[in-house]
C-alpha positions as CSV (number, residue, x, y, z in Angstrom):
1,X,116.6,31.1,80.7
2,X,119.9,32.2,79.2
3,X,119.7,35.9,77.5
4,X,119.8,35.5,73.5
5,X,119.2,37.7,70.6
6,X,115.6,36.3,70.7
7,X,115.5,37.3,74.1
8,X,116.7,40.6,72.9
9,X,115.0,41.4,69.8
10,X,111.5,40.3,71.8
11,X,112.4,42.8,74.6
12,X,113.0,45.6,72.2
13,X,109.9,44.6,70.4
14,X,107.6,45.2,73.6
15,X,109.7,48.5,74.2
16,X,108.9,49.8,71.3
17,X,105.4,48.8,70.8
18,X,104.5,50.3,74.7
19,X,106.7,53.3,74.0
20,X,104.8,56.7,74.4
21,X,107.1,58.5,72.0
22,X,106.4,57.5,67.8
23,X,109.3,55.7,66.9
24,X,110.6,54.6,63.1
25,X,113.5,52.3,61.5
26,X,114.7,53.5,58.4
27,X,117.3,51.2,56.2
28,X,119.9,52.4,53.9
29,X,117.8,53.5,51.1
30,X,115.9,55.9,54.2
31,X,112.9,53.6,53.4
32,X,110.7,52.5,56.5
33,X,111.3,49.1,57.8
34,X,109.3,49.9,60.8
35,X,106.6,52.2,63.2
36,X,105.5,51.5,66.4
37,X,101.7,52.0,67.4
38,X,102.8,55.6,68.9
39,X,103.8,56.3,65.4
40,X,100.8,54.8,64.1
41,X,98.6,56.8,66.3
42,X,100.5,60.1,65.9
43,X,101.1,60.5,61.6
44,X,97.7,57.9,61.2
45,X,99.9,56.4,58.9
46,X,100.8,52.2,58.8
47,X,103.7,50.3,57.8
48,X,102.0,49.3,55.1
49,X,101.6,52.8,53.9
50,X,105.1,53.6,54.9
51,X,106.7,50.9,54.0
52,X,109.3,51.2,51.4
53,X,109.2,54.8,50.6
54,X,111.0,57.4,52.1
55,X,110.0,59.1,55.3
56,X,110.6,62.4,53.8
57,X,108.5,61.7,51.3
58,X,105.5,61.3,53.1
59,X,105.7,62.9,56.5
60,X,107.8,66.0,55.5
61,X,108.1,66.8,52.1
62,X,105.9,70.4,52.3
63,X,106.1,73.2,54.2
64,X,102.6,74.7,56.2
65,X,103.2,77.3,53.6
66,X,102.6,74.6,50.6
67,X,106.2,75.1,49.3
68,X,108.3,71.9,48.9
69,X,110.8,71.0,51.3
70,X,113.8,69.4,49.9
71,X,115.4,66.8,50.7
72,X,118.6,68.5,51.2
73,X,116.8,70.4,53.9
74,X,115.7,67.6,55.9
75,X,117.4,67.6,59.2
76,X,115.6,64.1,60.1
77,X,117.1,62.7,56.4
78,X,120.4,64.7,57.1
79,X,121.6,62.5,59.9
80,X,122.2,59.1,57.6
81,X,124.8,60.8,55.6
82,X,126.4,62.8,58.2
83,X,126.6,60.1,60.5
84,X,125.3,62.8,63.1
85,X,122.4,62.7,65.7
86,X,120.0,65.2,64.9
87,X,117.6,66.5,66.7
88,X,115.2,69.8,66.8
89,X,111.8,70.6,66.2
90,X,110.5,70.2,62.9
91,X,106.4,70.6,61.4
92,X,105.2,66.8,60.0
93,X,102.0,66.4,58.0
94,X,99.2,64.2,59.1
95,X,97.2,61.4,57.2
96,X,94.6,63.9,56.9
97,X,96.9,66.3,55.4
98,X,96.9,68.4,58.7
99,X,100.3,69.8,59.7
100,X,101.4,69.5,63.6
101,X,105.0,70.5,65.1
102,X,107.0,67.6,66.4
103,X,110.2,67.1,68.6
104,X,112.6,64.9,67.0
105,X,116.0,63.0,67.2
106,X,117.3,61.5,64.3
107,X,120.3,58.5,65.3
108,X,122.2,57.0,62.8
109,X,122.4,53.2,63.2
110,X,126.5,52.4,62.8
111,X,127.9,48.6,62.4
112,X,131.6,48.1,61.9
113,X,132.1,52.2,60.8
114,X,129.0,51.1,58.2
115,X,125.7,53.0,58.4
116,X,122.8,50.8,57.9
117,X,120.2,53.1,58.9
118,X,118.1,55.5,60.9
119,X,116.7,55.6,64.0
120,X,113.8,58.4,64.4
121,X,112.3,59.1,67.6
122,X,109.2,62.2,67.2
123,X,107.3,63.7,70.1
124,X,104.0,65.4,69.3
125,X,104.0,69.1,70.5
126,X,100.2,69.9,69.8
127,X,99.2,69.9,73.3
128,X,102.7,71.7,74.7
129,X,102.2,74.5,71.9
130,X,98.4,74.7,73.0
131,X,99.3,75.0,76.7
132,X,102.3,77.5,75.7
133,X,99.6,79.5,73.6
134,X,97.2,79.5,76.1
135,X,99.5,80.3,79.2
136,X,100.8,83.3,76.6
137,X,97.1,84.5,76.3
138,X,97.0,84.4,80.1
139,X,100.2,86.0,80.4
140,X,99.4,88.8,77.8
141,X,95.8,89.4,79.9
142,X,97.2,89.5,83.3
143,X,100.0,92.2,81.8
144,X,96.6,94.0,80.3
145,X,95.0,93.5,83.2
146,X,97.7,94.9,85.5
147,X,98.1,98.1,83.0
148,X,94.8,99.3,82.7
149,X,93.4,98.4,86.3
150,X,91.4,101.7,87.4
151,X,93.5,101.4,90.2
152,X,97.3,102.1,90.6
153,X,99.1,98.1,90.8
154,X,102.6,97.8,91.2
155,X,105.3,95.3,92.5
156,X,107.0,95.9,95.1
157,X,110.6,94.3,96.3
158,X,111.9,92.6,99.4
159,X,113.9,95.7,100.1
160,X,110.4,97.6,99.2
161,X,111.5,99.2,95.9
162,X,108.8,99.7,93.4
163,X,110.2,97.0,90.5
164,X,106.8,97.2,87.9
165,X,104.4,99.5,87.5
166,X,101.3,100.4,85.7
167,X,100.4,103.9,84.0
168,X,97.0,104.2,86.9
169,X,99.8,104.7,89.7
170,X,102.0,107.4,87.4
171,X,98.9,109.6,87.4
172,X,98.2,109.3,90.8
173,X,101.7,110.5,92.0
174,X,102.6,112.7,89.1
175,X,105.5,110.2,88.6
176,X,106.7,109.0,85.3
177,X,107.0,104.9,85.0
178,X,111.3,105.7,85.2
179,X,110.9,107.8,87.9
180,X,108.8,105.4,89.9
181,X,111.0,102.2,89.6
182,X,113.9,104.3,91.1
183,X,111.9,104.9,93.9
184,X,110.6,102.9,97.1
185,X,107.5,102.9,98.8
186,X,109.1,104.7,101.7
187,X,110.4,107.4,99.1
188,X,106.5,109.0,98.5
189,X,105.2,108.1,102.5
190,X,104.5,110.9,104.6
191,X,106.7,111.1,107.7
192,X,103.9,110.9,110.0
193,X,102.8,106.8,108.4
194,X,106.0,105.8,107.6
195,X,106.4,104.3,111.6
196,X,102.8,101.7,111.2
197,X,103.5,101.4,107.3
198,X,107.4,100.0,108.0
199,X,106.6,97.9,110.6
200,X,103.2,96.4,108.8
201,X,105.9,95.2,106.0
202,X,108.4,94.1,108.3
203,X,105.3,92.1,109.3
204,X,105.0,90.9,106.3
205,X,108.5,89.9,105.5
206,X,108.8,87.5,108.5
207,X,105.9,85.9,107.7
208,X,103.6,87.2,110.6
209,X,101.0,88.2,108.3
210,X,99.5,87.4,104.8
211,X,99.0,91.3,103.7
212,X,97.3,94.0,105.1
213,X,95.5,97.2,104.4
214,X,96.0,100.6,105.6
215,X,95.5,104.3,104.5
216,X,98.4,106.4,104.2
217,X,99.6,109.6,102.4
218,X,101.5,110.0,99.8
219,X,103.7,112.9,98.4
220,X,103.3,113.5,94.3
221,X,106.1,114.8,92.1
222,X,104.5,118.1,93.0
223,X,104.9,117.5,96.8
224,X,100.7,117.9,97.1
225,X,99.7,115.3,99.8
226,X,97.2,112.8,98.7
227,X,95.3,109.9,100.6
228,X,95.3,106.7,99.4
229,X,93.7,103.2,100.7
230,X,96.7,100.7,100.4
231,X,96.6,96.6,99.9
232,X,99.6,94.6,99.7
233,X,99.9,90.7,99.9
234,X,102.6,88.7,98.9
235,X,103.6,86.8,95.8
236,X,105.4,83.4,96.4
237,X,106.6,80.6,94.4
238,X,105.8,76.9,93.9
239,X,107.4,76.5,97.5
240,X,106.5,79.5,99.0
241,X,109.6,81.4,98.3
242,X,108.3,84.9,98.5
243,X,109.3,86.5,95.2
244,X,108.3,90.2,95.0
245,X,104.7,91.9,96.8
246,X,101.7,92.9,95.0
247,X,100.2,96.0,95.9
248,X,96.8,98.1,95.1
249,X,96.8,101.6,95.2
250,X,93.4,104.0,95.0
251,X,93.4,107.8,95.7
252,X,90.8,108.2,98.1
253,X,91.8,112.4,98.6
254,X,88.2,113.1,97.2
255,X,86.1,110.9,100.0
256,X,88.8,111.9,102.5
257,X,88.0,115.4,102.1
258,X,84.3,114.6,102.0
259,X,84.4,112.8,105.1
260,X,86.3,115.9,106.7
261,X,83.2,118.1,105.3
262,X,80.8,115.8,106.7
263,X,82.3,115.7,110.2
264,X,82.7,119.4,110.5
265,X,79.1,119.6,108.8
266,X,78.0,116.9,111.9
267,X,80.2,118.7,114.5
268,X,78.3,122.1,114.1
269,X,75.3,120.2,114.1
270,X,75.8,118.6,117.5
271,X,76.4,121.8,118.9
272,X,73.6,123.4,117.7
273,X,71.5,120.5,118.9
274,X,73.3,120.8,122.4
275,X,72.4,125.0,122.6
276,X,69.1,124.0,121.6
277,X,68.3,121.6,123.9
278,X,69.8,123.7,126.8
279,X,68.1,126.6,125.7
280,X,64.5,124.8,125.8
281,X,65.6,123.3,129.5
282,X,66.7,127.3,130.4
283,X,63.4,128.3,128.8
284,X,61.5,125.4,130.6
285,X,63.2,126.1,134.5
286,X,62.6,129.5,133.9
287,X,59.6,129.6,132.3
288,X,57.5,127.0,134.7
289,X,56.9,127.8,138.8
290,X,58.8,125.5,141.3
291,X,55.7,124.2,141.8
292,X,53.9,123.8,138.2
293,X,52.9,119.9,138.4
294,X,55.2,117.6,136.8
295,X,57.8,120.0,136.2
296,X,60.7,117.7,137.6
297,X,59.6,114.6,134.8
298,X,60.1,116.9,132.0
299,X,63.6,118.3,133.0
300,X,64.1,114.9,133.7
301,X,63.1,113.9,130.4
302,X,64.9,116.9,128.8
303,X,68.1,115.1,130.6
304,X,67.4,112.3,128.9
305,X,67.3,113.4,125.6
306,X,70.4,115.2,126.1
307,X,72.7,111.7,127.8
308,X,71.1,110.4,124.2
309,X,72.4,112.5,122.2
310,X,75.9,112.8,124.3
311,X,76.3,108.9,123.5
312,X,75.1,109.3,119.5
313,X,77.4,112.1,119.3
314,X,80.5,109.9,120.3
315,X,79.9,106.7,118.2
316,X,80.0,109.1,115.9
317,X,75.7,108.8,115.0
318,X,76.1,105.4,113.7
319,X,74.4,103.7,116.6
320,X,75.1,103.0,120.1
321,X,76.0,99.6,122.0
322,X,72.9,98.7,123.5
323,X,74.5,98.0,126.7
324,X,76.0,101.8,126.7
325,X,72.4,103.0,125.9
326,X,71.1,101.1,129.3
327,X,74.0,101.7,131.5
328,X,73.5,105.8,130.7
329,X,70.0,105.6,130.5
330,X,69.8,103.5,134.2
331,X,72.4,105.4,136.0
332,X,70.0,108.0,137.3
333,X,68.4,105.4,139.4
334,X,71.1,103.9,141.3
335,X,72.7,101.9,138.1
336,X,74.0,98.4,136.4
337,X,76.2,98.2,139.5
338,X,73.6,98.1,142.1
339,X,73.0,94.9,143.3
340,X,69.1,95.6,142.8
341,X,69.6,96.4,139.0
342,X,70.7,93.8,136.3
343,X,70.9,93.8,132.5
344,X,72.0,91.1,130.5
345,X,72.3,90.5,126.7
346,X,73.9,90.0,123.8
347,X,76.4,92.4,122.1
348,X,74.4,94.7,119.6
349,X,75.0,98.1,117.9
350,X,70.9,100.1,117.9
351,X,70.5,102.6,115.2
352,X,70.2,106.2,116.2
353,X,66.1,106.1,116.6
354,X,66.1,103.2,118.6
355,X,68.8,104.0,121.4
356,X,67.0,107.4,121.7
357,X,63.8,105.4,122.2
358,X,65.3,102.9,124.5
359,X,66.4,105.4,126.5
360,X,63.1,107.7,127.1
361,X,61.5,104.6,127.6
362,X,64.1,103.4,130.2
363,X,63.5,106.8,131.9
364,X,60.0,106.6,132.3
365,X,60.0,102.4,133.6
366,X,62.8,104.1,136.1
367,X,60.9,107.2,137.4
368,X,57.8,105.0,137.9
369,X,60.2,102.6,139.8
370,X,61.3,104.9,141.8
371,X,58.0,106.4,142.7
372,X,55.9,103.6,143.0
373,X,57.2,100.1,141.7
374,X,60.2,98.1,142.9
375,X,62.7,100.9,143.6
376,X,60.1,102.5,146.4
377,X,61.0,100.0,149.1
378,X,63.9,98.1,150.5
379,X,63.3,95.0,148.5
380,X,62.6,95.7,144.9
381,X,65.1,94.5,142.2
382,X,64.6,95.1,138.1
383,X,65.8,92.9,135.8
384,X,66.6,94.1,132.2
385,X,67.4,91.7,129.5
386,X,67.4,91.3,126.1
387,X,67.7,88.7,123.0
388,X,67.6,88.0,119.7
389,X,64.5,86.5,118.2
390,X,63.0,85.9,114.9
391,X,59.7,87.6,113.9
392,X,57.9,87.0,110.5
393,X,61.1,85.0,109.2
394,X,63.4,88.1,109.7
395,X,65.7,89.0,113.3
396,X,64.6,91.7,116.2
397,X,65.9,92.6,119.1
398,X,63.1,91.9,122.0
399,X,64.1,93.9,125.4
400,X,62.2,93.0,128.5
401,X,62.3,95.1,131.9
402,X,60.9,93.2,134.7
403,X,59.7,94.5,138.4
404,X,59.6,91.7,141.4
405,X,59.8,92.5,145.1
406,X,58.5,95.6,145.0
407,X,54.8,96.6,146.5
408,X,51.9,95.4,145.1
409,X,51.1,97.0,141.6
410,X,47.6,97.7,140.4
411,X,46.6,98.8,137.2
412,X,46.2,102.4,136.9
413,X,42.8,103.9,136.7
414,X,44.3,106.1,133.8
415,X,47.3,106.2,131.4
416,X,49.8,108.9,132.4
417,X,52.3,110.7,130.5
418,X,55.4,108.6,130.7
419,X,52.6,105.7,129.8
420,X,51.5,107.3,126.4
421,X,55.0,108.5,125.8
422,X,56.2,104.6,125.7
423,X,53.5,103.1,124.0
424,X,52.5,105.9,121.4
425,X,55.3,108.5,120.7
426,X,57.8,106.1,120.8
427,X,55.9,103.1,119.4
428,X,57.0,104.7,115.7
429,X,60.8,103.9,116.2
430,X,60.3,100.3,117.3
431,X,59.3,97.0,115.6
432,X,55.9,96.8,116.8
433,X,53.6,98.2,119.5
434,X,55.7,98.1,123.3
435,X,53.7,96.6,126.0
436,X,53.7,97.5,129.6
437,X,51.7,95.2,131.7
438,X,50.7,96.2,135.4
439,X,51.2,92.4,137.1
440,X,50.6,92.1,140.9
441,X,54.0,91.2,141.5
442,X,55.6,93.6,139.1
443,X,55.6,96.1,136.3
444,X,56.7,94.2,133.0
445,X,58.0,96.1,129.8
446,X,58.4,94.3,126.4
447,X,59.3,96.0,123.2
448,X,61.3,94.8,119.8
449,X,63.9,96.8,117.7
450,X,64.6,95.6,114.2
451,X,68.0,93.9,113.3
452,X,67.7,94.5,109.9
C-alpha cells in the first residue's frame, strides 16, 4: 500500500498514543487540541478537561509556594511567540492539586514561516528526584559514617597518598586533616614495616590480592611510635577500574603493650616453674636411696611433666598439636619412628590440661610396655590412634592405645600407681572416666578429650 497522509497521520497516532513520555498539541490560541494517554496518566487530566483552554492555565499557573505564575513567565507558553524550542525543568500541578517537577521541551510547530502551534513533550521526575534524594541521604550517611567511625578511615591513592580523611585518624597520629592529605602512607611507617607493607600494596595494585591486613607502626606528629592493626581493600568502579583504596586504621598500642606485659609476666613464670620442678627432681634424687622402691617411675614421671611443660611453653600455653604431645611423650620408649610404634590421627590443637594429661598417661601405658606388655619381647607393636566422635550431641576427641604381640597379659591382682594415676588423678582433665583393659592379647587404653 502506497504511503499517504492517512498512512501518516495513523502512524503518528499509534506513536503518540504508545509513547512513554506525556505529549500535548497546542493551536494558535495555546489551547489544547490534544494529549496522549501518557499525558493523561501523568496530570490525570483529559482532553475534555483540557480541551480549549490554555495549558498554562491549568497545569502551571501557581507556584508550590501558592503565588501565581504569569504567563509571561511561562517558558513552556514562551516558545509559541519566540518561535524557539524550549526546554528545562519546570514544577506542574496535578488533578489532585499536588505539585510534581517535570522535564520539558516546548517546539514550535512552523508552516510556510507561520506558527500554528505547539508541541509539548513533559517527562515526570518524581521517581528521578526520589532516587536523587535518596542516593543523597546515602551519600550524606556514608560521609557521616566515614567521619565519625571509632576507627581512623581514609582513602588512600594509587601512588599511596592519603587523598580523604576522617577526624578518628588525625587523633591517632597527632596529624591535622591538611597535614595528613600531604602525606602518604609510607610517610608515618616505621623503617622496619615499610619492606612487607610496600610489597603487600604492590600486591594489591597488580591485582594479586583483594586487600590484606597487617600490624604496623606508625610515627605521630610527635615522633612517639604507635601500633596499629591495618585493613586495606580496594575500591573499583562499574568495570573494575580501581579508583582509590579504602583503608581502616585502629591503635592497638594499649593491647600491644599488654600483650608485652603478659608475655614477660608468662616468661617469668615458666622459669619459675622450670626451677621448681628441677628443684623437687634435685630434692627427690637426693633425698630417696638408689635403692628406695619405685624411685626410677617418679623421676620418670617428674621428666614427664617437665617435656609437658617444655612443649606448652613453646606454643606459647595455648595448647599443643596432639601429634607433638605423642611424639614427645613416646620418644622415651623407642618413638613414632620405630617400626613397632604407630600413631595416626587427625590434626588437632589439646588445651593445656589435656596434653599434660595425655602425656602422664602416655608415660605410664609406655613404662608398663616396656616392663611387661608389648615392648618386653622381640615382637610387640603399639598402636596409638585417635578420632573425632560425637558424644551426647557435642564433639570429643577419643584416643586409643592398643598392645598386640606382646606376652600374654593378665589382669593384675592389684591396681598400681601408674594405674590409679590414669584412671583417678587424671580422670578430672578428661571427658569422662579413661579405661584400661587387661585383654589376653594386649593392654587397651581408651580415654576422650572435649572439642569444645
Amino acid at each position: 500500500m502506497p504511503l499517504s497522509e492517512h498512512n501518516v497521520a495513523a502512524s503518528f497516532r499509534a506513536i503518540c498514543n504508545n509513547a512513554n513520555a506525556a505529549l500535548f498539541v497546542l493551536d494558535d490560541n495555546q489551547h489544547c487540541i490534544y494529549i496522549n494517554p501518557a499525558g493523561e496518566e501523568m496530570t490525570g487530566y483529559g482532553l475534555k478537561e483540557l480541551s480549549g483552554k490554555p495549558l498554562h492555565d491549568v497545569l502551571h499557573h501557581i507556584l508550590p509556594d501558592g503565588k501565581p505564575c504569569s504567563l509571561e513567565d511561562c517558558h513552556v507558553h514562551n516558545a509559541f511567540p519566540a518561535k524557539e524550542r524550549e526546554q528545562g525543568e519546570d514544577v506542574f500541578i496535578h488533578s489532585d492539586g499536588t505539585f510534581y517537577p517535570v522535564a520539558y521541551t516546548a517546539s514550535p510547530i512552523i508552516e510556510s514561516g507561520s506558527i500554528l502551534g505547539t508541541v509539548v513533550e513533559a517527562r515526570s521526575l518524581v521517581e528521578e528526584r526520589k532516587n536523587q534524594s535518596k542516593q543523597a541521604r546515602e551519600r550524606a550517611l556514608l560521609a557521616s559514617t566515614f567521619e565519625n567511625a571509632a576507627m581512623g578511615m581514609v582513602h588512600v591513592g594509587l601512588d599511596g597518598a592519603f587523598i580523604r580523611t576522617n577526624q578518628k585518624l588525625c587523633d591517632i597520629t597527632g596529624y591535622d586533616r591538611e597535614e595528613l592529605l600531604n602525606l602518604s602512607f609510607r610517610d608515618i611507617t616505621h623503617p622496619d614495616d615499610q619492606t612487607i607493607d610496600t610489597e603487600l600494596f604492590r600486591q594489591l595494585k597488580n591485582g594479586d590480592r583483594n586487600g590484606y591486613n597487617i600490624e604496623k607502626r606508625y610515627y605521630c606528629k610527635n615522633g612517639e611510635i604507635i601500633w596499629v592493626n591495618l585493613t586495606i581493600s580496594a575500591h573499583q568502579d562499574e568495570i573494575g577500574e580501581i579508583l582509590f583504596y579504602i583503608m581502616v586504621v585502629e591503635d592497638i598500642t594499649d593491647i600491644k603493650e599488654y600483650q608485652h606485659h603478659l608475655e614477660i609476666m608468662t616468661g617469668e613464670l615458666n622459669h619459675r616453674i622450670k626451677n621448681t620442678l628441677a628443684i623437687v627432681q634435685a630434692i627427690a634424687s637426693m633425698s630417696l636411696p638408689k635403692d628406695t622402691k619405685g624411685k626410677e617411675a617418679f623421676m620418670e614421671r617428674l621428666h614427664t611433666l617437665s617435656r609437658s611443660h617444655d612443649l606448652l611453653v613453646a606454643d606459647h600455653w595455648a595448647g599443643s598439636n596432639i601429634k607433638a604431645v605423642i611424639k614427645q611423650a613416646i620418644h622415651p620408649f623407642g618413638g613414632i619412628e620405630n617400626a613397632r610404634i604407630s600413631a595416626s590421627g587427625p590434626e588437632h590443637i589439646l588445651e593445656p590440661r589435656s596434653a599434660v594429661a595425655l602425656s602422664m598417661a602416655i608415660n605410664e601405658l609406655g613404662t608398663n610396655a616396656l616392663k611387661y606388655g608389648a615392648l618386653s619381647n622381640e615382637d610387640g607393636h603399639i598402636s596409638m590412634s585417635w578420632e573425632f566422635d560425637s558424644k551426647d550431641d557435642s564433639r570429643a576427641l577419643k584416643f586409643t592405645w592398643a598392645e598386640n604381640g606382646g606376652p600374654k597379659v593378665t589382669v593384675p591382682k592389684s591396681r598400681g600407681f601408674g594405674t590409679n594415676l590414669i584412671e583417678r588423678a587424671l580422670a578430672s582433665t578428661m571427658r569422662e572416666k579413661p579405661k584400661i583393659e587387661f585383654n589376653p592379647d594386649g593392654v587397651r587404653f581408651r580415654c576422650y578429650f572435649n572439642t569444645d
